[in-house]
C-alpha positions as CSV (number, residue, x, y, z in Angstrom):
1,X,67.1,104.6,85.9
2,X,68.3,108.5,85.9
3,X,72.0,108.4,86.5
4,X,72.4,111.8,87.6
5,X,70.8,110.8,90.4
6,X,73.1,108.0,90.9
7,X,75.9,110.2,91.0
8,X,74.3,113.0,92.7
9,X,74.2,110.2,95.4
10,X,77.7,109.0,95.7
11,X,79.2,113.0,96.0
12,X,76.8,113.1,99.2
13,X,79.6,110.4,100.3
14,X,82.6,112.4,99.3
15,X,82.6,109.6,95.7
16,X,83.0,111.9,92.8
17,X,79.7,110.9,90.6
18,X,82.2,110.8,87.7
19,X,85.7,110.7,86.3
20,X,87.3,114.9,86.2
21,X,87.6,115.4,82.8
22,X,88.7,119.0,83.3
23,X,91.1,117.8,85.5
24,X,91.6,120.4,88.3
25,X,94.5,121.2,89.8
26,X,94.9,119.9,93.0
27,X,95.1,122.3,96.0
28,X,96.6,120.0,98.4
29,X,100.0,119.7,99.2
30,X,103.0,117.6,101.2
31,X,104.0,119.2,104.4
32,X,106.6,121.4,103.4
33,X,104.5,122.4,100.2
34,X,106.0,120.2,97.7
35,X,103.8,118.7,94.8
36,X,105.5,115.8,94.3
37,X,108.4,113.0,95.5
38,X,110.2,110.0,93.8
39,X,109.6,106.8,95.1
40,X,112.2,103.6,94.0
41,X,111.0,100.1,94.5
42,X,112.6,96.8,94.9
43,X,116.2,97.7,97.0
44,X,116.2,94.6,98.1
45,X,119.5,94.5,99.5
46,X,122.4,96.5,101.4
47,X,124.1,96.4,98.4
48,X,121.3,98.0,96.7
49,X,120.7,100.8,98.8
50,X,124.4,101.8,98.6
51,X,124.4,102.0,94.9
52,X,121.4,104.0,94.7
53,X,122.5,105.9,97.3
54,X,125.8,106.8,95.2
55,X,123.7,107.5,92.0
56,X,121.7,109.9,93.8
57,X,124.2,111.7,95.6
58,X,126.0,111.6,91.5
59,X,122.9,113.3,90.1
60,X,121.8,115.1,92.5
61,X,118.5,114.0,92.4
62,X,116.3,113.3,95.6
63,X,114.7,110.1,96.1
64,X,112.3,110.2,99.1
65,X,111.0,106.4,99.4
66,X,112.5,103.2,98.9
67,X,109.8,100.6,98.4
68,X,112.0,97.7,100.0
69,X,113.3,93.9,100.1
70,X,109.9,93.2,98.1
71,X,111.4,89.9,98.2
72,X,109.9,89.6,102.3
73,X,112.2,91.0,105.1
74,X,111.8,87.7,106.2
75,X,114.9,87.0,103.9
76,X,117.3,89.3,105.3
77,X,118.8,88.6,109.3
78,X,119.0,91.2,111.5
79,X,122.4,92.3,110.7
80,X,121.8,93.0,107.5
81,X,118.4,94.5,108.6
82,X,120.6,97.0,110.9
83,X,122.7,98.0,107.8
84,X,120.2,98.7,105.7
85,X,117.9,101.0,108.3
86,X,121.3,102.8,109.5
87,X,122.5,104.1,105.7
88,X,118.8,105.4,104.9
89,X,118.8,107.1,108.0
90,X,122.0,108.4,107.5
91,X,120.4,109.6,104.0
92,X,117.4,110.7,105.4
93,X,115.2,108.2,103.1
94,X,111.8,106.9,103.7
95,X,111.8,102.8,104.4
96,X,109.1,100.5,103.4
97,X,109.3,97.1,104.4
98,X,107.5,94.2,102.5
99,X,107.3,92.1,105.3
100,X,106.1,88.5,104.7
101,X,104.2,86.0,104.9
102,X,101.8,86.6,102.0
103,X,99.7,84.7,99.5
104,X,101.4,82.1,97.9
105,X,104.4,81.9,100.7
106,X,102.3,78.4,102.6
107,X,100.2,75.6,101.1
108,X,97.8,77.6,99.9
109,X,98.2,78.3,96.0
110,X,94.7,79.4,94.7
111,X,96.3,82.7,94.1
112,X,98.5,80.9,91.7
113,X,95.6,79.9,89.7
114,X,94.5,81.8,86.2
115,X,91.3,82.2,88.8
116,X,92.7,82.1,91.8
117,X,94.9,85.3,90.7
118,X,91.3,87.8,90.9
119,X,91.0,87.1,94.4
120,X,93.8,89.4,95.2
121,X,96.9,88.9,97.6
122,X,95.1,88.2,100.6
123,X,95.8,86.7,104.1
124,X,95.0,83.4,104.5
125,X,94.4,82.6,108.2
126,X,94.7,84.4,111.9
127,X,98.3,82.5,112.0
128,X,99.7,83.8,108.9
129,X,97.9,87.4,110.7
130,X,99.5,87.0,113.2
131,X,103.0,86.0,111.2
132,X,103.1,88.9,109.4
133,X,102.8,91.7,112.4
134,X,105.3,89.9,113.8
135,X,107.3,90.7,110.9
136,X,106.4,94.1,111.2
137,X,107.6,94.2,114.5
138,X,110.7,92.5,114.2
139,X,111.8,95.2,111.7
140,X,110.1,98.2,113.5
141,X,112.6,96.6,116.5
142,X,115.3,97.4,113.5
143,X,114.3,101.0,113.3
144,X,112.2,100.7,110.2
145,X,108.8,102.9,110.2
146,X,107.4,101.7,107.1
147,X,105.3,99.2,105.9
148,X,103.6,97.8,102.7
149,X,100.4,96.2,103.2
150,X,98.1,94.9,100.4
151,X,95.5,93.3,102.4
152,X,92.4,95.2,103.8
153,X,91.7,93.1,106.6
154,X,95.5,93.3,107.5
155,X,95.5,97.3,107.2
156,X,92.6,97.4,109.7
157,X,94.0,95.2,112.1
158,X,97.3,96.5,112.1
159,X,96.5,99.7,112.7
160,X,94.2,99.1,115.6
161,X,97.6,97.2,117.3
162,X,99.0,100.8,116.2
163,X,96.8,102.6,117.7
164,X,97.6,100.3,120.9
165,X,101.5,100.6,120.6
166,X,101.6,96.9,119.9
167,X,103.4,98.3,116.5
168,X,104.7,101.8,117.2
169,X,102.6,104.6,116.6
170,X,104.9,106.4,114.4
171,X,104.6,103.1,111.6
172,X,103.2,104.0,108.5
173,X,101.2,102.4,106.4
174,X,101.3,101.9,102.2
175,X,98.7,99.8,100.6
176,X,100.1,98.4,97.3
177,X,98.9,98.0,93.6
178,X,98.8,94.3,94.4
179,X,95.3,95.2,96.5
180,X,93.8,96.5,93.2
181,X,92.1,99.7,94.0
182,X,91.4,102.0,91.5
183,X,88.6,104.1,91.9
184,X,87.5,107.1,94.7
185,X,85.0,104.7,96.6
186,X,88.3,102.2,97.5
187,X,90.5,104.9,98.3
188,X,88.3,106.3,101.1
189,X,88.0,102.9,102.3
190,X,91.5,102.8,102.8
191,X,92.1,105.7,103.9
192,X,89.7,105.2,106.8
193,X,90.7,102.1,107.6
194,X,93.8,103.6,108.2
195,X,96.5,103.4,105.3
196,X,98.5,106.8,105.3
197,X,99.5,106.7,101.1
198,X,97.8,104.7,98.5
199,X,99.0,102.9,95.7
200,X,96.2,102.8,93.2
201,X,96.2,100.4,89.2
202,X,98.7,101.5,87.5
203,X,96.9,102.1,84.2
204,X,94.5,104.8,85.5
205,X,93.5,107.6,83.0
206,X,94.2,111.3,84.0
207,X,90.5,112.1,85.0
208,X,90.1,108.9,87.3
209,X,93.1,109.7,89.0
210,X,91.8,113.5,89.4
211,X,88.3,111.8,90.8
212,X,90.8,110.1,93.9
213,X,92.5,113.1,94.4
214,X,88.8,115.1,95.4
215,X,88.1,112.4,97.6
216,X,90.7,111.5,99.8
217,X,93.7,113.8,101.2
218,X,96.6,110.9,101.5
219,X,99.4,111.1,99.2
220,X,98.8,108.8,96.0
221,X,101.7,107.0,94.7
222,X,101.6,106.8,90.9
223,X,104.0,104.4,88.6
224,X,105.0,106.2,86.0
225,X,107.3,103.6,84.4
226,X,106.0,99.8,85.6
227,X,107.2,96.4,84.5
228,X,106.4,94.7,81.2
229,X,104.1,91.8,83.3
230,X,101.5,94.6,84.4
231,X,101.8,96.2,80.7
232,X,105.0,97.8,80.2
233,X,103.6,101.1,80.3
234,X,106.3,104.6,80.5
235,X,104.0,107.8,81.5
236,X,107.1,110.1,81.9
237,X,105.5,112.4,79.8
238,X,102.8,112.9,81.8
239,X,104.6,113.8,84.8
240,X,103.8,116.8,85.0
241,X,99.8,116.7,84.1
242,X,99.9,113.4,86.8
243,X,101.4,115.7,89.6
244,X,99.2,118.7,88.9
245,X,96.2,116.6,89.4
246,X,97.1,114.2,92.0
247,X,99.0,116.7,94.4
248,X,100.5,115.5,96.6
249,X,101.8,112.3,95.1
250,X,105.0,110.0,95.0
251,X,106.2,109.0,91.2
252,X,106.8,105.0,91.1
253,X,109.9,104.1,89.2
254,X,109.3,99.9,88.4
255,X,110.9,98.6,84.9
256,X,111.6,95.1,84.1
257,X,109.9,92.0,82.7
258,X,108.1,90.8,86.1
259,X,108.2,92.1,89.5
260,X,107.2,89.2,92.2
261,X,105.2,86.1,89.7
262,X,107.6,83.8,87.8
263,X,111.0,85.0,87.2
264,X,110.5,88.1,89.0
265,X,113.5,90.4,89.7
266,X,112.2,90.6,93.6
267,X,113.2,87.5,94.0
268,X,116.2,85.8,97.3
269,X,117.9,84.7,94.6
270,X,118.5,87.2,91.9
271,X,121.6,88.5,91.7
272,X,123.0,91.2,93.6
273,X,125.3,93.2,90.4
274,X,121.4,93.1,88.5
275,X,119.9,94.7,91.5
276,X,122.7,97.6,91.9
277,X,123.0,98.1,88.1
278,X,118.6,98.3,87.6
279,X,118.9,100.7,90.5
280,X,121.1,103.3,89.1
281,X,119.2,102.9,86.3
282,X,115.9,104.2,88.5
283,X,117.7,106.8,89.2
284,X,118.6,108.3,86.0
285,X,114.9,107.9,85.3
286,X,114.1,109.7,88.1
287,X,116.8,112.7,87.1
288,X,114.8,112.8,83.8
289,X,111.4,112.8,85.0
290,X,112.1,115.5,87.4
291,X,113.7,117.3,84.4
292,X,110.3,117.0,82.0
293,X,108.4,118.5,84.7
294,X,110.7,121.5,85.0
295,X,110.4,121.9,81.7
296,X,106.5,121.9,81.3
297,X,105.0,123.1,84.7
298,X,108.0,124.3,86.2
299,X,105.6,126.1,89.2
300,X,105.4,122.5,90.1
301,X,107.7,121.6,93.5
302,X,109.9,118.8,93.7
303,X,110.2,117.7,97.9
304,X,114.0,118.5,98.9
305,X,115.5,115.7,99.7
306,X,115.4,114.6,103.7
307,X,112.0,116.2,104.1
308,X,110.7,116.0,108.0
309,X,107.7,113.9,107.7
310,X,109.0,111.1,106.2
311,X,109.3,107.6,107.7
312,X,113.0,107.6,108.3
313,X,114.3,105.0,109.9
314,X,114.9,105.7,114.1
């Protein structure tokens, strides 16, 4: 076995034969030449947008994407749907809807399992397919552009009824952490099968996030503070090495105990105060991360806020 010729095999498929341990600064860019954006998950609520929304305008920090109602959309009625799409395009924010159903939301509960869990949050079933574009459509009828996918199947369907205007052309997709990529080989998958930004593990080293950046050209979104039940980690500090190397990418802003398993904070029934309070907080975190990488590589740009290509709601 000569594993130089192993990995002088995978860069003839664009695959980095190894992990960038010089760690190159990435040449690419968002549209309007920025490095980097802040992303803020879990507004679950009206509610939450307008505090967040306050915070922001407070600080004046920008905060591009709002990973939303992780809870399902399914959850909110079309009222508050309306709401929610007209202040963020009033505030020129990117939407992305979690729409449901997903693992765990019928009678099937393997993912629920301590084995179960590794076989990722996949869709069970052409109904529960077909469920969940009709989700997507029933927001998208709202105004919302954005959508968060973590099934693969699901992102190559959905973008072939994209491509046939079944769900407007102008959607975009996010694949989540939740569909457990994190290497260059998944990341071109998903980029071909059509997902437009990229959620890869959260606990990625430096050079193995370098290695995606070289082989695909979609935006990466990196959590940079994520929630005790996928380790607790805070990477604030390396802001500004993460955005040099993975240019263009969106910084993830998660903190709590659990996100979506137990007594997850994305949850119908948690409370609307928590959600406005843990919000605000996202945004001071964001105000401080921004501020570290000003300090250390302050050649590094920070998207204005409102930029053009992103998936404001119509």
């Amino acid at each position: 076995m000569d594993i130089e010729k192993i990995r002088s095999a995978m860069e003839k498929y664009g695959v980095p034969g190894r992990d960038l341990y010089e760690l190159p600064t990435s040449s690419l860019r968002f549209p309007d030449g920025a490095n980097y954006r802040m992303e803020i998950s879990g507004v679950e609520r009206l509610s939450t947008l307008e505090a967040l929304v306050d915070e922001m305008e407070k600080r004046d920090v920008p905060i591009h994407r709002l990973i939303s109602v992780v809870m399902g959309s399914t959850y909110l009625d079309d009222e508050e749907l309306e709401g929610f799409a007209k202040l963020a395009k009033e505030k020129k924010m990117e939407v992305v809807m979690t729409p449901g159903p997903r693992s765990g939301w019928d009678v099937g509960r393997q993912i629920a399992t301590p084995e179960g869990v590794l076989s990722g949050a996949r869709i069970r079933g052409s109904d529960n397919l077909s469920y969940l574009a009709a989700d997507i459509i029933r927001c998208a009828e709202m105004g919302f552009r954005g959508f968060l996918v973590m099934d693969e199947g699901a992102l190559w369907l959905f973008s072939q009824l994209r491509k046939e205007g079944v769900i407007p052309k102008d959607a975009v997709f996010k694949v989540s952490i939740y569909a457990g990529h994190g290497n260059a080989a998944g990341a071109k998958v998903l980029e071909s099968l059509g997902a437009d930004t990229f959620n890869p593990l959260g606990d990625l080293t430096l050079p193995m996030f370098a290695s995606i950046r070289k082989a695909v050209k979609m935006p990466l979104d990196i959590h940079i503070l994520l929630s005790e039940s996928f380790g607790g980690f805070n990477r604030f500090w390396e802001g500004p090495e993460l955005a040099r190397v993975s240019s263009p990418c969106y910084f993830k802003i998660e903190p709590g105990t659990a996100l979506a398993i137990g007594s997850g904070i994305y949850r119908p029934w948690t409370s609307e105060d928590f959600l406005a309070k843990l919000v605000r907080d996202k945004v001071k975190y964001a105000e401080i991360i921004r501020d570290i990488i000003d300090k250390i590589h302050p050649e590094l740009k920070l998207s204005k806020h409102g930029s053009k290509d992103l998936a404001v709601p119509k």
